[in-house]
matplotlib code that plots the C-alpha trace (Angstrom):
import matplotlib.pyplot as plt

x = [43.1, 42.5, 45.7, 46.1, 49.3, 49.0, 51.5, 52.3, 53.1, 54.0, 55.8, 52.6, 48.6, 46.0, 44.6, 40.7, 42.0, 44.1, 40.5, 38.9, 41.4, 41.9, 38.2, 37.5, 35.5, 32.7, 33.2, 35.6, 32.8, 32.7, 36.2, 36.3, 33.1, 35.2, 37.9, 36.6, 35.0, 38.3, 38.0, 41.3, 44.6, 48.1, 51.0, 48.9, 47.4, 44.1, 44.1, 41.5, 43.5, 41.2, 44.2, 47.1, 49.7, 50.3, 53.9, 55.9, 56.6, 53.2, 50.3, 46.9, 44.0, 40.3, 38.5, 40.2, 41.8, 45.2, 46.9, 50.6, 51.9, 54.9, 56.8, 60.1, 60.3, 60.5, 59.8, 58.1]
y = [33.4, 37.1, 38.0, 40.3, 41.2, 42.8, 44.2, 43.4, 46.2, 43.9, 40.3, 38.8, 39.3, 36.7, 34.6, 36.2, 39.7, 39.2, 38.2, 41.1, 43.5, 42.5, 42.5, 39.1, 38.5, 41.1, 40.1, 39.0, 36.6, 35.3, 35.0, 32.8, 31.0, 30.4, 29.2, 26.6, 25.1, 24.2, 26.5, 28.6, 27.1, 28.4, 28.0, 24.8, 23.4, 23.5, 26.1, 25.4, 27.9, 31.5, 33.0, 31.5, 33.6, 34.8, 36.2, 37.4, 35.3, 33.1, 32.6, 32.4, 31.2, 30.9, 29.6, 31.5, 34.4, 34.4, 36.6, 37.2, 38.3, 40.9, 42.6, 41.9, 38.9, 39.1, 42.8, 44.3]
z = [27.4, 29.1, 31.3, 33.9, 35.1, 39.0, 40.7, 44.6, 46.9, 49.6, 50.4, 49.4, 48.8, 49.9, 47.1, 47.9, 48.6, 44.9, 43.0, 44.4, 44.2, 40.0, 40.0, 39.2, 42.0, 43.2, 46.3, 49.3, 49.9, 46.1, 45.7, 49.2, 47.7, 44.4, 46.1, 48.5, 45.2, 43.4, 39.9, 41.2, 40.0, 41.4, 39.2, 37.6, 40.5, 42.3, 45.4, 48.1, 50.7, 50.6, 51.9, 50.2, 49.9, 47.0, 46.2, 42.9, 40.5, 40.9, 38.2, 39.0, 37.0, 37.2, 33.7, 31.1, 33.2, 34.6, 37.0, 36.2, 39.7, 39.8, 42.0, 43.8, 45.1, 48.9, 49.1, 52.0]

ax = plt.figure().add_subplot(projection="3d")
ax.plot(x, y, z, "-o")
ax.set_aspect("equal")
plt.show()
């Protein structure tokens, strides 16, 4: 399994802004489309939200590609 670990510069990132931002997805349209189809899992479980919020702490997976996300948790 590939992992990427991204670092937030905020309280949180949006689950489709987070795929396109790593560079997963091409697109904020593909990662929305990606989404709404159930292959994105959020600490182990199926994500249909586009723009989940995403904070520290949280893994994100699509097929064999997960997300570590870090950062302080709660930072603004």
């Amino acid at each position: 399994m590939n992992t990427i670990d991204f670092e937030l510069r905020g309280e949180y990132i949006a689950l489709d802004a987070l795929l396109k931002a790593t560079g997963m997805a091409p697109s904020g349209g593909s990662a929305r489309q990606t989404i709404i189809s159930g292959e994105v899992m959020v600490d182990g479980q199926v994500e249909l939200r586009k723009t989940a919020k995403i904070r520290a702490g949280r893994v994100v997976q699509w097929g064999d590609t997960c997300i570590r996300v870090t950062g302080e948790p709660g930072a603004a």
